[in-house]
C-alpha positions in Angstrom: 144.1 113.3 122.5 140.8 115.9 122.6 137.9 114.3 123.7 136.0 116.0 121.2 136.0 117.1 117.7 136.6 121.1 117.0 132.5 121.1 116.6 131.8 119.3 119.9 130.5 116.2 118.0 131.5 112.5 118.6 132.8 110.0 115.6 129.8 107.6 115.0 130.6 104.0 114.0 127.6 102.9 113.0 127.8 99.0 112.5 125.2 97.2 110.8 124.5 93.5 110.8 122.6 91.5 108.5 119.9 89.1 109.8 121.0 88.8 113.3 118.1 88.2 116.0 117.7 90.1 118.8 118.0 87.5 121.8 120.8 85.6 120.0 123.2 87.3 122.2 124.5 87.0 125.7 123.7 90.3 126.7 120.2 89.2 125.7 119.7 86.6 128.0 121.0 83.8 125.8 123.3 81.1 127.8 123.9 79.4 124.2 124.7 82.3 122.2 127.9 84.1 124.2 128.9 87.3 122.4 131.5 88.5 124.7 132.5 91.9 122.6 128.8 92.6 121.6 128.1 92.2 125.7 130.7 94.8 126.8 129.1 97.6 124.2 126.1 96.6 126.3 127.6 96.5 129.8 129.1 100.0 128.9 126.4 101.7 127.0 122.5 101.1 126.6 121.2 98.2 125.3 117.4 98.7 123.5 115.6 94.7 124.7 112.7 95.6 122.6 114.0 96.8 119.2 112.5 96.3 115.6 112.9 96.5 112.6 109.7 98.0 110.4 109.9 95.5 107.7 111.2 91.1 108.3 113.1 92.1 104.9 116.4 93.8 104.1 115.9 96.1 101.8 112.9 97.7 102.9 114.1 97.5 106.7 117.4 99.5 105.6 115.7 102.3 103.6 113.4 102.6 106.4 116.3 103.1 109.0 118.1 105.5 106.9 114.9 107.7 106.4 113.2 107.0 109.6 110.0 106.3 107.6 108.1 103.3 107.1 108.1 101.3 104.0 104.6 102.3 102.6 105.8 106.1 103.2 109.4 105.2 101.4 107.5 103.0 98.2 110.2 100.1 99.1 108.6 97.0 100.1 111.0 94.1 98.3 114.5 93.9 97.6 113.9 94.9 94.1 112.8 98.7 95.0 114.7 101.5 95.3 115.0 104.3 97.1 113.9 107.8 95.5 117.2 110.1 95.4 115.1 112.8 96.6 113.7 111.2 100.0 116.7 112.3 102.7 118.2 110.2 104.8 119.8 111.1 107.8 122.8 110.7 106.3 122.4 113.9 104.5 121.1 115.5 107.6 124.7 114.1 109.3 126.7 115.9 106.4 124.6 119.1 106.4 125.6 118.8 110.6 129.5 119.0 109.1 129.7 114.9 109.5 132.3 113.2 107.2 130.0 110.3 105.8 131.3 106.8 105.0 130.4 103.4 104.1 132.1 100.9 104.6 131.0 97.7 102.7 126.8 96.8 102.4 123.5 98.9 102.7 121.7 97.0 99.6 121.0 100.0 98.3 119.6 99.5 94.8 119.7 101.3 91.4 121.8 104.6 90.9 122.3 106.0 93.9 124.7 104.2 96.1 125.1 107.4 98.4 122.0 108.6 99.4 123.9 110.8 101.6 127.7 109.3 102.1 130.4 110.8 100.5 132.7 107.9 100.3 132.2 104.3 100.1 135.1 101.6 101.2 134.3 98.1 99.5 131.2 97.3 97.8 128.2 95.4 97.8 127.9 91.7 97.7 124.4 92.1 96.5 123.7 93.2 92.9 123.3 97.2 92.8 121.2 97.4 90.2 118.1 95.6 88.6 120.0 92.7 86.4 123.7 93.8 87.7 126.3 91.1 88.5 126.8 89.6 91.5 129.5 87.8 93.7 129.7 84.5 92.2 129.3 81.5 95.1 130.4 78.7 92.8 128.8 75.5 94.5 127.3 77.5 97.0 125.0 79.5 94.4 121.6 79.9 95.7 122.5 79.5 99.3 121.8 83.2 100.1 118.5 83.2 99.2 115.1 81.7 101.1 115.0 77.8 99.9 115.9 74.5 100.8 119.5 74.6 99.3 120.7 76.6 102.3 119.8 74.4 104.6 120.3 71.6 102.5 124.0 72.5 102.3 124.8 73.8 106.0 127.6 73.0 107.3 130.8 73.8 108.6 133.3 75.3 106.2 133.9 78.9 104.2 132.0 81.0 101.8 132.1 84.4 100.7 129.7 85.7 103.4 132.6 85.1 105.7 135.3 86.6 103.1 133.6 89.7 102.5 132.5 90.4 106.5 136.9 89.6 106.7 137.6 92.2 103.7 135.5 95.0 105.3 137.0 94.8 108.1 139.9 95.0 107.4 139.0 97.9 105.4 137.9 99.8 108.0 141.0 99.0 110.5 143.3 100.6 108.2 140.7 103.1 107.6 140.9 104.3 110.8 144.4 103.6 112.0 145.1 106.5 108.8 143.3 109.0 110.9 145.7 110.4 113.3 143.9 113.3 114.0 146.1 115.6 111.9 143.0 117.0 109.6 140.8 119.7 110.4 138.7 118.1 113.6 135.5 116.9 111.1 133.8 114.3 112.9 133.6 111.2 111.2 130.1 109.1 110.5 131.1 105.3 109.6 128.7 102.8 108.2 130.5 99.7 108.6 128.1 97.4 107.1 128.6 93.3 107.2 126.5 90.5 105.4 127.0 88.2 108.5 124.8 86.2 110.2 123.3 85.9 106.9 122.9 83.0 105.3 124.7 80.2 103.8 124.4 78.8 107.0 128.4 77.8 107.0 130.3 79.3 109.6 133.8 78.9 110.5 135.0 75.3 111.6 135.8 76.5 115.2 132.8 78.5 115.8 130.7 75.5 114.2 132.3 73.5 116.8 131.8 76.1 119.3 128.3 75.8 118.5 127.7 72.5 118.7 129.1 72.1 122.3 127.1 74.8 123.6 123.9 73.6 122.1 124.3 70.4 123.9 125.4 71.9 126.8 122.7 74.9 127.1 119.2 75.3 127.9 117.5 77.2 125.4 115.9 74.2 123.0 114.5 75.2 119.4 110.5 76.1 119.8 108.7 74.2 117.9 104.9 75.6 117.1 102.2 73.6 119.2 99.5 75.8 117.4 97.9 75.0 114.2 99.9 76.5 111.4 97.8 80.4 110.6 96.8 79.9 106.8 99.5 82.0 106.0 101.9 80.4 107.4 100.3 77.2 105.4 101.6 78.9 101.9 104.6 80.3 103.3 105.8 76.1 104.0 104.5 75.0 100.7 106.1 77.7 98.8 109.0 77.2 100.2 109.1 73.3 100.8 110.1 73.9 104.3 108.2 71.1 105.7 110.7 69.1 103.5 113.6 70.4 106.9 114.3 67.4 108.9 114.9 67.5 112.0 118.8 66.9 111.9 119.1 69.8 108.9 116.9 71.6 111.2 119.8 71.5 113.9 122.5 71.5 111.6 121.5 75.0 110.1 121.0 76.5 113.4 124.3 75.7 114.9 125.7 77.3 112.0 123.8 80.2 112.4 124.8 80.1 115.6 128.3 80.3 114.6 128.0 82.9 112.5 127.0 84.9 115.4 130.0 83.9 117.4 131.9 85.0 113.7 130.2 87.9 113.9 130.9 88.8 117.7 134.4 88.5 116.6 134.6 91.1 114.1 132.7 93.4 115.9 135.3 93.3 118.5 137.9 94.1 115.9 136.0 97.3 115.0 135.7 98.2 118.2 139.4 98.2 118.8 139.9 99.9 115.7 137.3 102.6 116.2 139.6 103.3 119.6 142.5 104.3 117.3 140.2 107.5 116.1 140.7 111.1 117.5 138.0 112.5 119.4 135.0 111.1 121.4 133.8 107.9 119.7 130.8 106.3 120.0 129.7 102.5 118.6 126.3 101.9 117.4 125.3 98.7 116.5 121.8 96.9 114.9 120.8 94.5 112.6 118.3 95.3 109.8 116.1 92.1 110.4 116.5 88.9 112.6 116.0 85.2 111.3 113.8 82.2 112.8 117.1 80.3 112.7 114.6 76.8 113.0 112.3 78.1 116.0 108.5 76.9 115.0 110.3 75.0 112.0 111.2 78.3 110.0 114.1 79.8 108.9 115.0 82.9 107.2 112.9 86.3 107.6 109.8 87.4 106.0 107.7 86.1 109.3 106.6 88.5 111.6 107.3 86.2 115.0 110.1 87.9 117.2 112.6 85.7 116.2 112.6 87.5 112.5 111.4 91.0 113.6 113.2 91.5 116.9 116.8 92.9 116.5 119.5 94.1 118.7 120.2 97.9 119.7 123.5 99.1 121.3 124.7 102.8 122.0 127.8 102.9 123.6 130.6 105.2 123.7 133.7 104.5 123.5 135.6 106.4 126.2 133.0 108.9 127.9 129.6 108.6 129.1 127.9 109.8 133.0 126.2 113.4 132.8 125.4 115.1 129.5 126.6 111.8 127.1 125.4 108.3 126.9 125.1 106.4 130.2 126.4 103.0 131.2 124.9 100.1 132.0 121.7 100.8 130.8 118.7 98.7 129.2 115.9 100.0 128.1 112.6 97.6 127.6 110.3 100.1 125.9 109.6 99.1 122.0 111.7 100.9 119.6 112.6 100.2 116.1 114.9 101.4 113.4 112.9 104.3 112.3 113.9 105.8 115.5 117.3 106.2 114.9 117.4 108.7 111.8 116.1 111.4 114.7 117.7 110.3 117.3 121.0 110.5 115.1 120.2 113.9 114.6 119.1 115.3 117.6 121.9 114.2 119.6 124.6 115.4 116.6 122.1 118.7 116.5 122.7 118.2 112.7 119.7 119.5 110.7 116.5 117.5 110.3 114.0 116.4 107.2 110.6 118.4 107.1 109.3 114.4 108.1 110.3 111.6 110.1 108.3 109.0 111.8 110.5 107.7 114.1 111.1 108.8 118.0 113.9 110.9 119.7 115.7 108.2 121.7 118.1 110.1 123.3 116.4 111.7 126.2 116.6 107.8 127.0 120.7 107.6 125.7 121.0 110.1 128.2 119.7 108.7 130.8 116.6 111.1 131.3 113.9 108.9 129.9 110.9 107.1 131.5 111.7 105.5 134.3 110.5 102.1 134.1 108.1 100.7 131.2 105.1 102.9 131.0 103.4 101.3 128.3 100.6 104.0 127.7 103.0 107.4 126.9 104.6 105.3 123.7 103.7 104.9 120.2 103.2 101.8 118.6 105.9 99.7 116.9 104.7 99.1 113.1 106.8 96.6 110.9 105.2 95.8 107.8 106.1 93.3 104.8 105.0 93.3 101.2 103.8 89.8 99.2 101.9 91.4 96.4 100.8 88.6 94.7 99.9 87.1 98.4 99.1 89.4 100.8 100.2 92.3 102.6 101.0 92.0 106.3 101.2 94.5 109.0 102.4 93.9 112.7 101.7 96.8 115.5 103.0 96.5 119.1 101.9 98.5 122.0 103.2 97.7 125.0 103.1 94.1 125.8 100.3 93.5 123.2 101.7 92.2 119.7 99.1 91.8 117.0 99.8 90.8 113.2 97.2 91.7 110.6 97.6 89.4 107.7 95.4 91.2 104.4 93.3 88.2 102.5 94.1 85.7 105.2 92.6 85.0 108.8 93.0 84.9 111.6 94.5 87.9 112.9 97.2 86.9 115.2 97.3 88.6 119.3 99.7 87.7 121.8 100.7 88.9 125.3 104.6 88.9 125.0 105.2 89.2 128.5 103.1 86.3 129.8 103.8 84.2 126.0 107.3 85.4 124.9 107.4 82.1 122.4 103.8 83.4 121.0 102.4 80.2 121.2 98.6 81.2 121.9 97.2 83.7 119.5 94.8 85.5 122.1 92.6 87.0 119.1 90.4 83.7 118.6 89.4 84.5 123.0 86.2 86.8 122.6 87.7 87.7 126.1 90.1 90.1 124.0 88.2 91.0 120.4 88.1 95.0 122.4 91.9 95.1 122.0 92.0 93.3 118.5 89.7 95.5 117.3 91.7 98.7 118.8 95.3 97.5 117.9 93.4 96.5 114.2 92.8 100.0 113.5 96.1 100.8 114.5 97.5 98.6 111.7 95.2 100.0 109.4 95.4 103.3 109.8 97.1 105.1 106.9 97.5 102.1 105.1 95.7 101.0 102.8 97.1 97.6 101.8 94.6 96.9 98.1 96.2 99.7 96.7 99.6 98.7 98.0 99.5 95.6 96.1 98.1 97.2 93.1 100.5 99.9 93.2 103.6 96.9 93.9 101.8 94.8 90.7 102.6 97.7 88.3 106.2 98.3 89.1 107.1 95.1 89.1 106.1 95.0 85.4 108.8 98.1 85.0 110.9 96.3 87.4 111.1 93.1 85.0 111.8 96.1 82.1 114.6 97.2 83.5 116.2 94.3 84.9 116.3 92.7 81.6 118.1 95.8 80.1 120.1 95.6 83.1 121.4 92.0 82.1 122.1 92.7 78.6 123.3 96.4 78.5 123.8 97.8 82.3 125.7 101.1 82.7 129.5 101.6 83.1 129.9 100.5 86.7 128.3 98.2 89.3 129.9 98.9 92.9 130.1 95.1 93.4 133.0 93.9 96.2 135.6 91.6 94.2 136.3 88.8 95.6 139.2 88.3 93.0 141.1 91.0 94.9 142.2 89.6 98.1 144.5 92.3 98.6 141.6 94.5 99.7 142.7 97.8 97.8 140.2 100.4 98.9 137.8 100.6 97.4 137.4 96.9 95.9 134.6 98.2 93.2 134.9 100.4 89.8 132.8 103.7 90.1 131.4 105.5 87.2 134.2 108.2 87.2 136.5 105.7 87.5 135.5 103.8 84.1 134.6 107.4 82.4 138.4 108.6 83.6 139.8 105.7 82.5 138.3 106.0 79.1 138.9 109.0 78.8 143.2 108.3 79.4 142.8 106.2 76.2 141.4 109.0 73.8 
């Protein structure tokens, strides 16, 4: 078997998480949370310690990733927006580098493009794909995906169709790549394998829920609880969402699910890791999250918060069976701040596939490759922006530079400044010291620089009148296809959707 493609380009497998934190993993640190297959992509490739993602929300986080831009340069700051056809992604730039491009199962992407660069798609969504489109029916679990008491409400051990659809793409993608026996022409092959899991309903598998529970009593890493006052924000955010209503025992319940969804997810990423070893050529495995979840630390759960247990995510690059001098090295962790922008050119670069007139993100790979800064040297980086839309609330920005976190919340005070390497829990907000106001008032014009968050909102308010437009037509008329996974066909026939030219064919048989 070549270790190469005819081009001299690795296969990507790209594997993408939903809501997973970034310390929630052993490689991380965590004595609680063992992921034994995510740890050996880490032990044999480089782990990122300080990744983020540029927006606590999925949609927005994913079209950022797959642009390298941030969400005020993309227009998509809620789950609602989509993504202009004619702002690239790096997945055109893969193709245009003579990539094969597939997904495989979710991206959230919303309206009529459910490409935006990939050629092929394997399973669908489980998320509607379009403004009033159906979506996977949860029968006494509806409601439990989204932010609200019912999920935690109804945690507990069991199954749901989080877990059957994580199941479904993966098998999908195992007999995806066990049909490539390297036979074809040598294309390298770019693989979104894209899974739902950790996500919420917080109902994981019996055994891992059992898993769970032994090593939270057995472990030492507690929940952490807030000892500040609650920021104003914060305030609305547990009213709105009657989260002061969690008691203590839901509050543990839901988290040792979560918990076990991690260990669900661990599992399946091993499985694509020992399918991806079935594909011809030099392999390597990439795998992030789009956002992380509070999973009960400082009494929250869900995302939309901009402490590290929401924003922070994991990063692995590892390849599969080389590495050392002029590929990926082993062994490696890297604590300087990165987030997902960074990958769209780091993708390219290292595929020296062709690259959009604009991206904000950083070339990683010098550091892939082992010919980064040595050590953390704080004041040769960027910043790390992540940013969240509430446009009938506020509009909240966070910047990091170095160790220095601060979170600008527009129409609410304070600002919040923490020193993440002496306060990795962020449990004293540094801005209200007039010891530090210099370095609020320089990362503050950080956050506001080029961002102008009035007409943000204003901008937000408008669409979302279109938005309730087209969702209504959406519900009542819709077009001929929806790319929604069906759980109905546990046979997993690829692909598990109706496409447009599928219908239009099909109609077109009965004239």
């Amino acid at each position: 078997m070549s270790s190469m493609n005819s081009n001299g380009k690795p296969n990507i497998v790209f594997i993408v998480s939903d809501q997973h934190r970034g310390d929630f993993m052993g490689c991380a640190g965590n004595r609680v949370v063992l992921t034994p297959n995510l740890d050996r992509l880490a032990e044999g490739g480089v782990q990122f310690t300080q990744a983020y993602c540029n927006s606590p929300l999925c949609v927005p986080s994913r079209m950022s990733m797959l642009t390298g831009r941030y969400p005020h340069q993309t227009g998509v700051f809620g789950n609602s927006d989509h993504l202009a056809s004619d702002i690239p992604t790096f997945v055109h730039g893969l193709a245009l580098g003579g990539y094969e491009t597939v997904l495989c199962g979710r991206m959230h992407f919303v309206g009529p493009d459910q490409r935006h660069g990939y050629k092929h798609r394997l399973v669908g969504d489980i998320t509607p794909t379009y403004l009033g489109g159906p979506s996977t029916k949860y029968g006494a679990l509806k409601g439990t995906s989204g932010q609200g008491l019912r999920s935690i409400e109804t945690a507990g051990p069991g199954s749901s169709p989080v877990q059957q659809y994580d199941e479904q793409v993966t098998q999908s993608f195992e007999r995806f790549a066990a049909s490539r026996d390297g036979s074809g022409t040598g294309q390298p092959l770019f693989i979104t394998v894209g899974l739902y899991g950790p996500h919420h309903p917080f109902i994981s598998p019996q055994v891992n829920y059992e898993q769970a529970v032994r090593a939270m009593a057995d472990g030492d890493a507690p929940i952490t609880l807030d000892s500040l006052p609650r920021h104003p924000w914060h305030e609305n955010w547990f009213s709105r969402l009657k989260a002061e209503q969690i008691t203590p025992e839901q509050l543990t319940e839901a988290r040792a699910n979560y918990i076990g969804l991690v260990y669900r997810l661990d599992e399946l990423v091993g499985r694509i890791v020992k399918a991806a070893e079935a594909l011809p050529g030099d392999t390597w495995i990439v795998y992030v999250s789009d956002h992380g979840e509070m999973a009960g630390d400082k009494g929250m759960f869900w995302k939309r918060s901009f402490y590290n247990g929401a924003l922070r995510i994991p990063m692995i690059w590892h390849p599969l069976r080389h590495g050392g001098p002029g590929g990926i090295v082993r062994g490696a962790k890297v604590d300087t701040p990165v987030s997902l922008i960074d990958l769209a050119p780091t993708f390219l670069q290292a595929t020296q596939s062709p690259l959009p007139s604009f991206l904000a993100g950083n070339d990683l790979s010098p550091l892939l490759y082992g010919r980064g800064i040595e050590g953390t040297v704080w004041e040769h980086m960027p910043p790390v922006y992540s940013e969240l839309l509430t446009p009938q609330d506020s509009a909240i920005r966070m910047v990091r530079q170095g160790d220095n976190k601060l979170i600008y919340y527009h129409n609410y005070l304070p600002v919040q400044l923490f020193d993440l390497r002496t306060d990795p829990h962020e449990t004293t907000n540094l801005a209200e010291s007039d010891e530090y106001l210099g370095l609020v008032q320089k990362l503050k014009g950080l956050a506001l620089q080029d961002w102008d968050p009035d007409a943000l909102i204003a901008s937000s308010l408008r669409r979302h009148e279109d938005q309730a437009f087209i969702a209504k037509w959406g519900k009542q008329v819709g077009p001929d296809w929806h790319e929604v996974w069906n759980p109905e066909d546990p046979g997993g026939n690829d692909p598990v959707f109706e496409t447009q030219r599928e219908i239009a064919g099909a109609k077109e048989g009965q004239q």
